[in-house]
N, CA, C and O atoms as a GROMACS GRO file, in nm:
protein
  292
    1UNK      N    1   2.541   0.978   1.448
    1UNK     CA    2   2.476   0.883   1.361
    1UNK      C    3   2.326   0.884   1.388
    1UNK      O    4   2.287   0.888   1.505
    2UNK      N    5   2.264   0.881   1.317
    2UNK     CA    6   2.101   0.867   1.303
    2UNK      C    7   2.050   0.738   1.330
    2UNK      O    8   2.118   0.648   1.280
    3UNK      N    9   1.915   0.689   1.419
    3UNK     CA   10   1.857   0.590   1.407
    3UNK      C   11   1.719   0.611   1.370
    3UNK      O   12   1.656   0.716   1.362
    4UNK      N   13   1.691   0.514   1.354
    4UNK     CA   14   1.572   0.489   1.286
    4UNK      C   15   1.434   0.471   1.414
    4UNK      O   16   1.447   0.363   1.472
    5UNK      N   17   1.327   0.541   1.458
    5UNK     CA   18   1.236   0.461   1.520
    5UNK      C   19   1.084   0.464   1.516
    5UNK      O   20   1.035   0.574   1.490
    6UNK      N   21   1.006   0.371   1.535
    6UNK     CA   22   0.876   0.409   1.542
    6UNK      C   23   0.815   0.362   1.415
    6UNK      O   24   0.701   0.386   1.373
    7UNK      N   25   0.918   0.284   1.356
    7UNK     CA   26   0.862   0.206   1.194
    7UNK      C   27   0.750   0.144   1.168
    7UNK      O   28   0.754   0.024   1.192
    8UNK      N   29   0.630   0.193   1.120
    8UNK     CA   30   0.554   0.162   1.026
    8UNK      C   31   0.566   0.122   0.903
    8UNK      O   32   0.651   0.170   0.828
    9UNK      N   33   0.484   0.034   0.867
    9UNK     CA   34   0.419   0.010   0.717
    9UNK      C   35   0.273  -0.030   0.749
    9UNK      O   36   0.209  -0.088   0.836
   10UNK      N   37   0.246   0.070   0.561
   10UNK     CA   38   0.115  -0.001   0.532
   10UNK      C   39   0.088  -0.021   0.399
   10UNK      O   40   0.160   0.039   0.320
   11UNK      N   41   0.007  -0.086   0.359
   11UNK     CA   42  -0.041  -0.136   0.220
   11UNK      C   43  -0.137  -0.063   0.194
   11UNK      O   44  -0.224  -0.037   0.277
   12UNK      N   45  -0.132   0.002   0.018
   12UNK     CA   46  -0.228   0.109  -0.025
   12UNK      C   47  -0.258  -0.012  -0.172
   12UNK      O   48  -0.168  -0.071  -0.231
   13UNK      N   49  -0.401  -0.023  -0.203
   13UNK     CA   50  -0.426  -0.099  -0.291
   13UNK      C   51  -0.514  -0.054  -0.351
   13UNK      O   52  -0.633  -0.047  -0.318
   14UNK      N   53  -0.435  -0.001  -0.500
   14UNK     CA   54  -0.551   0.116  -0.575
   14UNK      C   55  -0.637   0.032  -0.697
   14UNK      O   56  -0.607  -0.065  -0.767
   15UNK      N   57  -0.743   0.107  -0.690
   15UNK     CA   58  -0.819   0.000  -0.765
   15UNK      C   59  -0.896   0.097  -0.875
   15UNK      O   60  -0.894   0.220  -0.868
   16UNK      N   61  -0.959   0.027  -0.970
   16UNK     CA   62  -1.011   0.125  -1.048
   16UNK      C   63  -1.187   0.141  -0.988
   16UNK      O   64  -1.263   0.048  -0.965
   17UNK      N   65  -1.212   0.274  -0.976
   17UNK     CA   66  -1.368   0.265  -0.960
   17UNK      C   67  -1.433   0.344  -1.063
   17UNK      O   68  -1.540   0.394  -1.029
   18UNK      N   69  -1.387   0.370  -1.193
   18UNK     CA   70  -1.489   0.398  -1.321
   18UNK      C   71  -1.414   0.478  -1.416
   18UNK      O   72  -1.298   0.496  -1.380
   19UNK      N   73  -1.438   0.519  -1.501
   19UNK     CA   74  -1.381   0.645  -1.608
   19UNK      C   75  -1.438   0.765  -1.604
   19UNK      O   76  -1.555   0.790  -1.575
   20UNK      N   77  -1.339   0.851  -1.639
   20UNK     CA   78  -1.387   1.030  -1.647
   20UNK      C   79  -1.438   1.056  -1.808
   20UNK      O   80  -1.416   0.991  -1.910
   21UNK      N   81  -1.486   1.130  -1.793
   21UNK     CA   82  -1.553   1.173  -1.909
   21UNK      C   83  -1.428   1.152  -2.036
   21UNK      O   84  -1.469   1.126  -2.149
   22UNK      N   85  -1.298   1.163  -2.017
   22UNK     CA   86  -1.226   1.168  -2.139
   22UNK      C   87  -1.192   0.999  -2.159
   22UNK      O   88  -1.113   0.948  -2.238
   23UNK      N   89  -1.265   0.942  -2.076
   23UNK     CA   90  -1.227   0.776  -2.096
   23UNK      C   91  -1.107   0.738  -2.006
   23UNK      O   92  -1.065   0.623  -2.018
   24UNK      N   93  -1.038   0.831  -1.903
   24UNK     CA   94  -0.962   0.744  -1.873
   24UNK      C   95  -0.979   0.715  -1.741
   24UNK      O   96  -1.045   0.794  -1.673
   25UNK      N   97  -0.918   0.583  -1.673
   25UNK     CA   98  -0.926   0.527  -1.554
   25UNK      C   99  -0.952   0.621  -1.410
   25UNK      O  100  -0.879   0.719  -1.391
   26UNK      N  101  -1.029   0.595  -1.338
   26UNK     CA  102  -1.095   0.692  -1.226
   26UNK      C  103  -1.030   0.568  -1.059
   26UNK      O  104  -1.086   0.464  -1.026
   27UNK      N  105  -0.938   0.615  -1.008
   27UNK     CA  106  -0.932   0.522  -0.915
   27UNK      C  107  -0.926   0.565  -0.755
   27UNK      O  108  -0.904   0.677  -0.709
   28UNK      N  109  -0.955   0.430  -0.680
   28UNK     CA  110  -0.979   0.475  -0.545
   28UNK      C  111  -0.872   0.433  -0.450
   28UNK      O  112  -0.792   0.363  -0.513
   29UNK      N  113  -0.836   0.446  -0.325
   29UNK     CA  114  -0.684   0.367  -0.241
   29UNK      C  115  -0.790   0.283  -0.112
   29UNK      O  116  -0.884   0.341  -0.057
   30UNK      N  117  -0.758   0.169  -0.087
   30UNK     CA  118  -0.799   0.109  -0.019
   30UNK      C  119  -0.661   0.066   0.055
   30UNK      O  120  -0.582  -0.013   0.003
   31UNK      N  121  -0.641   0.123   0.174
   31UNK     CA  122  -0.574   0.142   0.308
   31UNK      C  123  -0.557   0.008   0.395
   31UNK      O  124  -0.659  -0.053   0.427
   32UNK      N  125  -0.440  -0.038   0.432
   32UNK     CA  126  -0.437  -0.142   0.503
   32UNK      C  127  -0.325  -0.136   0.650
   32UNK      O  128  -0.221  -0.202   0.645
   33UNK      N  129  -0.350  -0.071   0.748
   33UNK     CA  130  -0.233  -0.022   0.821
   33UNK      C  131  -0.181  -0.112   0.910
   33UNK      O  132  -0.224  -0.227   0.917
   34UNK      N  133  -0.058  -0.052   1.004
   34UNK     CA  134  -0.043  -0.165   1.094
   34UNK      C  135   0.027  -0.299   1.033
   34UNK      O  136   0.029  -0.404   1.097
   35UNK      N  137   0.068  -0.288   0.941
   35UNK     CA  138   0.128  -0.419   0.864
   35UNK      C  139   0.285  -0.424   0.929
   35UNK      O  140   0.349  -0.319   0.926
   36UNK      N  141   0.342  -0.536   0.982
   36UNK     CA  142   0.467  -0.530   1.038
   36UNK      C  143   0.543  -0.519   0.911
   36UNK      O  144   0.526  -0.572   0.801
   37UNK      N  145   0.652  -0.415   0.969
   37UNK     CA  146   0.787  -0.340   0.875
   37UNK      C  147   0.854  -0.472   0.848
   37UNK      O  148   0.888  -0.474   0.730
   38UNK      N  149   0.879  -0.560   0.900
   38UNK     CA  150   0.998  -0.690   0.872
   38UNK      C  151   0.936  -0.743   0.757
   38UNK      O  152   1.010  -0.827   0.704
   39UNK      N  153   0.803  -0.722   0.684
   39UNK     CA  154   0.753  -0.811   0.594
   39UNK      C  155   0.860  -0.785   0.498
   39UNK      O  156   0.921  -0.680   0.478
   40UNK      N  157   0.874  -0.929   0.429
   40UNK     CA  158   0.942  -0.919   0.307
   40UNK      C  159   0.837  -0.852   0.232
   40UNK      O  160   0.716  -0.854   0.253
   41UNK      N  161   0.911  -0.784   0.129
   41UNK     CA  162   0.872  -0.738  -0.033
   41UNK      C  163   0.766  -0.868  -0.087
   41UNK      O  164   0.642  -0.869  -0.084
   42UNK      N  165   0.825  -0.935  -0.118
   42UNK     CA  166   0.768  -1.059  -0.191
   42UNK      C  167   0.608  -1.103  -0.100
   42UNK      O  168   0.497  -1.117  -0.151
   43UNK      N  169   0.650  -1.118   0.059
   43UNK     CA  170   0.559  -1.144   0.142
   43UNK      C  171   0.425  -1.034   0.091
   43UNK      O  172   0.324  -1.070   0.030
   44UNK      N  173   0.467  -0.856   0.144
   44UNK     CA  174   0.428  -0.778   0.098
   44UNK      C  175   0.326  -0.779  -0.006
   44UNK      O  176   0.205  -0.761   0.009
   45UNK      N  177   0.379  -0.800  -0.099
   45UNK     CA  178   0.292  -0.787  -0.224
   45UNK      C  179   0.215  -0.925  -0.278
   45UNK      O  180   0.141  -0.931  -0.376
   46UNK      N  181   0.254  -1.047  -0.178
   46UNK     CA  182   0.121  -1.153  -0.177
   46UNK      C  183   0.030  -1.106  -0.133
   46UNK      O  184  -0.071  -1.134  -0.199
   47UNK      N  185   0.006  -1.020  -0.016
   47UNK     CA  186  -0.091  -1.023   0.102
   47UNK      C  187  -0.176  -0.858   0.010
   47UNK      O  188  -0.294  -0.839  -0.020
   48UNK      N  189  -0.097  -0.803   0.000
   48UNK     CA  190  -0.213  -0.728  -0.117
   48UNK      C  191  -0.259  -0.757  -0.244
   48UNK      O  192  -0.361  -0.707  -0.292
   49UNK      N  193  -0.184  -0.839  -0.300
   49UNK     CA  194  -0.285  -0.948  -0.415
   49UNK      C  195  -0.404  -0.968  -0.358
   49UNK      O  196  -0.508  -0.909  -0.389
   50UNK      N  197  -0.389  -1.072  -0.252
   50UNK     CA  198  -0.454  -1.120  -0.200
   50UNK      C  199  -0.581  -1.072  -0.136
   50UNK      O  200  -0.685  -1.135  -0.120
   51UNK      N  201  -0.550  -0.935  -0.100
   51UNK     CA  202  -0.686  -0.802  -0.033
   51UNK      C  203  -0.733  -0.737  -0.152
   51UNK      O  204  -0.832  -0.663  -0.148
   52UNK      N  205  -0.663  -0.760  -0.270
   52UNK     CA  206  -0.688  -0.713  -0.375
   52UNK      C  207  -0.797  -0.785  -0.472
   52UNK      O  208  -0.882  -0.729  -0.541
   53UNK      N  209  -0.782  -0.875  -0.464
   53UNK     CA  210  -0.855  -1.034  -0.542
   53UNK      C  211  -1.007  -1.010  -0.455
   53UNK      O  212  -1.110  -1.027  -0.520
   54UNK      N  213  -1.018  -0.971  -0.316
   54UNK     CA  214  -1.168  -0.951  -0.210
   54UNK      C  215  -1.210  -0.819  -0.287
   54UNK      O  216  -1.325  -0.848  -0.317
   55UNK      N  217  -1.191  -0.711  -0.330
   55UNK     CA  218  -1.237  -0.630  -0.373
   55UNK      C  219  -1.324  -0.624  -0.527
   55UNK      O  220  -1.276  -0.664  -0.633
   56UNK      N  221  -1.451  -0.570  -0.514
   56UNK     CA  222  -1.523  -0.571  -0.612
   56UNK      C  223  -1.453  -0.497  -0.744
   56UNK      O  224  -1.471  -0.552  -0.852
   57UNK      N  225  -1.401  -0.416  -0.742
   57UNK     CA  226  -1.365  -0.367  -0.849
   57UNK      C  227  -1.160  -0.418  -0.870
   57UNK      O  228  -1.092  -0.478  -0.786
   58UNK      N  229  -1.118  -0.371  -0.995
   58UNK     CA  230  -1.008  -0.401  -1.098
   58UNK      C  231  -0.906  -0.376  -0.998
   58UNK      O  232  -0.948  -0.283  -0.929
   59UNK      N  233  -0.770  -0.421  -0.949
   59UNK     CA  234  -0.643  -0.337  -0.878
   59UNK      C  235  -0.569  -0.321  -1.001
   59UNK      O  236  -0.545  -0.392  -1.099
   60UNK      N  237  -0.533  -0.169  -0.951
   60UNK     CA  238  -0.444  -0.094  -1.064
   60UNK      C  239  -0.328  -0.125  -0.978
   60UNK      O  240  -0.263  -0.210  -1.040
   61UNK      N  241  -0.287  -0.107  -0.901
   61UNK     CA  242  -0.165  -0.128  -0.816
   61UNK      C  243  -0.166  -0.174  -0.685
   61UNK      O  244  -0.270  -0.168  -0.620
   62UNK      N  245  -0.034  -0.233  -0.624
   62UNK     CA  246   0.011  -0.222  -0.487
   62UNK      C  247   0.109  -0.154  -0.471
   62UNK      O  248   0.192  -0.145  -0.562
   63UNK      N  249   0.120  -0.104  -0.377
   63UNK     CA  250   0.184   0.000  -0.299
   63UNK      C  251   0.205  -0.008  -0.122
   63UNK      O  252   0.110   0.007  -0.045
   64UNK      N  253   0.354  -0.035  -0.073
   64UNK     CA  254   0.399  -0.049   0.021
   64UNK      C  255   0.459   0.084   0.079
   64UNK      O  256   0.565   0.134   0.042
   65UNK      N  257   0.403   0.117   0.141
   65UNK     CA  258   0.459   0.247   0.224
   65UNK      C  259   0.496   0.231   0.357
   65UNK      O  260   0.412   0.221   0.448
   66UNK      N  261   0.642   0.226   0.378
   66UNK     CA  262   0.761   0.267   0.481
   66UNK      C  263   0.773   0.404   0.546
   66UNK      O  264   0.802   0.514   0.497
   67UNK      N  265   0.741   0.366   0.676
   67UNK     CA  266   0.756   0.540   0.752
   67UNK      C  267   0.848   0.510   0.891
   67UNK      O  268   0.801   0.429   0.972
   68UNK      N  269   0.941   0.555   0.913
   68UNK     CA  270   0.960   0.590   1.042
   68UNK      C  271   1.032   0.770   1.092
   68UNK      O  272   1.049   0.860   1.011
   69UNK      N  273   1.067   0.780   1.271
   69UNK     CA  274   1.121   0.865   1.254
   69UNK      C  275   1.252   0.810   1.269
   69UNK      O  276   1.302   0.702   1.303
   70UNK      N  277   1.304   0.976   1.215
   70UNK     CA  278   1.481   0.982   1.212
   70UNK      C  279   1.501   1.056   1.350
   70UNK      O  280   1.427   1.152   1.368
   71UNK      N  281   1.598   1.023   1.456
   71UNK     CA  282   1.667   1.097   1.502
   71UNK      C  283   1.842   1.034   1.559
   71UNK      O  284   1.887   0.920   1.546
   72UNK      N  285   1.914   1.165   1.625
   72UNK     CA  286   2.038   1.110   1.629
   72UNK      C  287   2.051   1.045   1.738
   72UNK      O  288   1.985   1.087   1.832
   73UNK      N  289   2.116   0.958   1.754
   73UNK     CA  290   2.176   0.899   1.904
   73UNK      C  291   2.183   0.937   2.012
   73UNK      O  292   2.234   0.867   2.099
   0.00000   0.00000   0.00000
């Protein structure tokens, strides 16, 4: 059986920083690491609203990224 260890998360909060010549949206990732894995979802995606709302420019998204390693028992 496999366990899980060494679990990370972090919050990626993309934002718009201008348009390309054909008009469409040009965006940047603003990085938030170190975020404890137990956060709820819901928790999660307050707390990048929330880093999102401090930033000068538009958020196109949040994004929660889950990493750990796999190995067996």
């Amino acid at each position: 059986m496999a366990v899980k260890n060494d679990a990370t998360t972090k919050l990626v909060i993309k934002v718009v920083t201008g348009t390309t010549e054909s008009g469409k949206d040009k965006y940047s990732n603003r990085t938030f690491q170190h975020i404890a894995p137990e956060l709820s979802t819901d928790d999660a995606y307050a707390i990048g609203t929330a880093l999102g709302a401090l930033q000068g420019h538009t958020v196109g998204a949040v994004n929660r990224i889950d990493s750990a390693n796999l190995a067996s028992e």
